[in-house]
N, C-alpha and C positions, 0 to 999 in steps of 0.2 A: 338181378344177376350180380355175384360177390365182383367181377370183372370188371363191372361199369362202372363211371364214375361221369358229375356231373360239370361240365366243362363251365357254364357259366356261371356257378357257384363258386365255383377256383376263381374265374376271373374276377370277380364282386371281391373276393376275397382279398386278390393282388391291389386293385384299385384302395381295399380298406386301408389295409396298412403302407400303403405309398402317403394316403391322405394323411393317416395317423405319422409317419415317421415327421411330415412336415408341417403337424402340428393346426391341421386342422381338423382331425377328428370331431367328431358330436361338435360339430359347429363353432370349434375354439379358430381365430383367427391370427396370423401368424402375427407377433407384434415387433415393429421395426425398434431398432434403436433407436432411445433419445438422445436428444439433439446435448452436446456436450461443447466445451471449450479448452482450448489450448494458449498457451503464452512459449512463449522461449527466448532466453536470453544469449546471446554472443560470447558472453562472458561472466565469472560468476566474480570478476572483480574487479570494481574502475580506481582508479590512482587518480586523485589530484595533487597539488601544491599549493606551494602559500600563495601564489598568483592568482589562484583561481577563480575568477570571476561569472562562475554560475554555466551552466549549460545544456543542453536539450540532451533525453534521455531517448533512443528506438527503442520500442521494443512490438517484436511482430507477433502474432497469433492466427488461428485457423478454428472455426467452426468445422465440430465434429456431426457429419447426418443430419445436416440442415434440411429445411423443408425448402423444396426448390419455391415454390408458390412463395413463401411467406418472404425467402432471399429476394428476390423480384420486384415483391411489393415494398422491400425495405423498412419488415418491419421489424427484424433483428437490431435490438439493441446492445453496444458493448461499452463499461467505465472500467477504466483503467487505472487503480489507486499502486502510490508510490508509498508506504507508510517508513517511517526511521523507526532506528530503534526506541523500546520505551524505556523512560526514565521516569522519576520523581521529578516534581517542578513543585517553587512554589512562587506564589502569587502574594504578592503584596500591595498596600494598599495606603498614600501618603497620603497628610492630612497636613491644611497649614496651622500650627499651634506656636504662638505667641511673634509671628512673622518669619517662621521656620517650615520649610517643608519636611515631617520625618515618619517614618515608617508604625502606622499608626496599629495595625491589624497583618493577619495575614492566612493566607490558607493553603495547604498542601494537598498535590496531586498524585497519585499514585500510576506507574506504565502508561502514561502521556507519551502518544507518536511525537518525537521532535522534531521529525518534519511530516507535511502529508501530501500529498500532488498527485492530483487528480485530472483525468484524459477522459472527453465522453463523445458518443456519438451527435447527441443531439443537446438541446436545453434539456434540462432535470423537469421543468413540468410536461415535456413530451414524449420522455420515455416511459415514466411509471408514475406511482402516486408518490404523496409524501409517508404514507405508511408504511411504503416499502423501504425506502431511505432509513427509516427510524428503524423498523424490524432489526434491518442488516450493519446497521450504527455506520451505512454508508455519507461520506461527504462531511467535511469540515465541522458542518453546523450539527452534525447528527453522533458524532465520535464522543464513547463515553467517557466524562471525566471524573475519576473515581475521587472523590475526596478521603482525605486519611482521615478526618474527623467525622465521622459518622454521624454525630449527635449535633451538629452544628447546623443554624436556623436554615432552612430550604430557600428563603428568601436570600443568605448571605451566599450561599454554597453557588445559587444560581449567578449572583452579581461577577464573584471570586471566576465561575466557569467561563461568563463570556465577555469577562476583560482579558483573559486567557485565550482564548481561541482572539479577540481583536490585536492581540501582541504576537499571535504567531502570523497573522494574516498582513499585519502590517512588516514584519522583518519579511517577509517573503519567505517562511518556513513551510508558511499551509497557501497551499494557491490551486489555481485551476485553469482549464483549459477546455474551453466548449467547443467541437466540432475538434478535439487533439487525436481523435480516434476516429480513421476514415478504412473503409474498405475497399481492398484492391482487388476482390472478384467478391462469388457469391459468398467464397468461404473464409481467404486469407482478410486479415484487416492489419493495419500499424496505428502505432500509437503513439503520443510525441508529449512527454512531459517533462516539466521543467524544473530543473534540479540548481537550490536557486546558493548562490556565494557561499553562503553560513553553509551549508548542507553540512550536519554530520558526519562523523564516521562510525563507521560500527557495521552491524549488517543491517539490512533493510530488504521489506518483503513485496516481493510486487503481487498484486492481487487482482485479476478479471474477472467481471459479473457479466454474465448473459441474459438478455430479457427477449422476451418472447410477446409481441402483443401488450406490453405492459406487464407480461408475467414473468417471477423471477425462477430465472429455468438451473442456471449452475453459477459453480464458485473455482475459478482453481488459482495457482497459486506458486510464486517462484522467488526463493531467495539470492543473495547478491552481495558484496560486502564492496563499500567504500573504504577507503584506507589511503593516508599520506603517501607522497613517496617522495625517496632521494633523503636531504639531509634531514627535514622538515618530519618525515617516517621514523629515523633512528632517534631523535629527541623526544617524537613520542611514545615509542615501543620503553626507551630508558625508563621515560618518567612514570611509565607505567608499571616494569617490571620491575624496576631497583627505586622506589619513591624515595628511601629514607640516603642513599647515595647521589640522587639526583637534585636532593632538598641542599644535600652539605657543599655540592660543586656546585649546586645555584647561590649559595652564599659567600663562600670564597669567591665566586666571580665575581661580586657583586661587592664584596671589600677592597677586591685585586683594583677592578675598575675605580672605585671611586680614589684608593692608594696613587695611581696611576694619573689620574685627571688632576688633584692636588700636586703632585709632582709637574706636569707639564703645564700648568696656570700658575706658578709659583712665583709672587711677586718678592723679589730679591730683594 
């Protein structure tokens, strides 16, 4: 009869596309988000002075859709790098020739972090492997150092790179911090790096790595600028934005002064 219709055929139908709108149709299974990271800074700019003798940097973050099981087991790993801006460096290399020590060799670097400071959760051989470090040019010893001589012996380039990294690590530009990165639940964690006297100015980028099991899950990433302030700020904005005005009043100072000192030591 044109009249009838079959009621449990409607319903099979309703249940279909209830299952289909939520994405498990023909057997697809609904797929959670992955597990992501966050950083966030206070502030996108810190001020020092010529006093400044070095100091601890906070900066907090939050796991994004953590696996509650794997938070538990603590087996979310976080490193926390502080990289400076990059520059050209170069490296040189003294020799002592005829009871002189003088600059015998030397090799250039190209976008060298001038400084690097790094915050982790545990030791580096318990979080991941060393291939993962190299992949992600994560950690001091693994940051690439571009030589501007290309053709230059692999043997010298290698010497030149890690008397390089041994001069940033002994100034205390490149340093570290094992256990700098602790978590205050399953999701929020802080991070506590050391931002050492020399530190640069310029901008500088902070960067968090998420690992999973030893596996590398995300990257994110927050910029930040250091900058003088007070007097010590406007001598260097001068020097910077007027160089060739700043060169001629640094030499008139610099004749004034000594004009000055021969006039008040002036033996009669």
């Amino acid at each position: 009869m044109a009249g009838l219709y079959n009621s449990s055929a409607i319903t099979f139908l309703s249940v279909f596309l209830a299952l289909a709108s939520a994405g498990l149709a023909f057997g697809q299974p609904v797929v959670a988000d992955a597990e992501s990271i966050e950083i966030g800074l206070s502030t996108d700019q810190v001020s020092i002075t010529s006093n400044f003798n070095g100091a601890d940097l906070t900066i907090f973050g939050a796991l994004d859709n953590p696996d509650p099981l794997v938070s538990r087991q603590g087996r979310y790993d976080v490193i926390v790098v502080l990289e400076g801006p990059p520059r050209p460096v170069v490296v040189r290399r003294k020799d002592r020739v005829a009871g002189m020590w003088i600059n015998t060799d030397a090799e250039t670097f190209l976008n060298v972090p001038i400084s690097y400071s790094v915050a982790t959760t545990r030791a580096y051989q318990d979080m991941t492997d060393a291939n993962n470090y190299r992949r992600l040019s994560l950690g001091a010893t693994n940051i690439y150092m571009e030589p501007e001589d290309k053709e230059a012996p692999p043997a010298t380039t290698k010497e030149f790179t890690e008397a390089l990294r041994d001069r940033k690590k002994a100034s205390g530009l490149y340093n570290e911090r094992i256990g700098g990165v602790q978590f205050l639940s399953q999701t929020l964690f802080r991070a506590t790096l050391s931002l050492a006297p020399n530190v640069p100015v310029g901008t500088h980028k902070a960067r968090a790595f998420l690992f999973k099991n030893g596996l590398f899950i995300k990257e994110t990433s927050a910029q930040f600028a250091i900058v003088k302030a007070g007097f010590e700020q406007s001598i260097y904005t001068a020097s910077r934005d007027h160089g060739f005005l700043y060169g001629v009043f640094a030499i008139f100072l610099a004749i004034l002064t000594g004009w000055l000192g021969r006039v008040v030591f002036r033996k009669d």
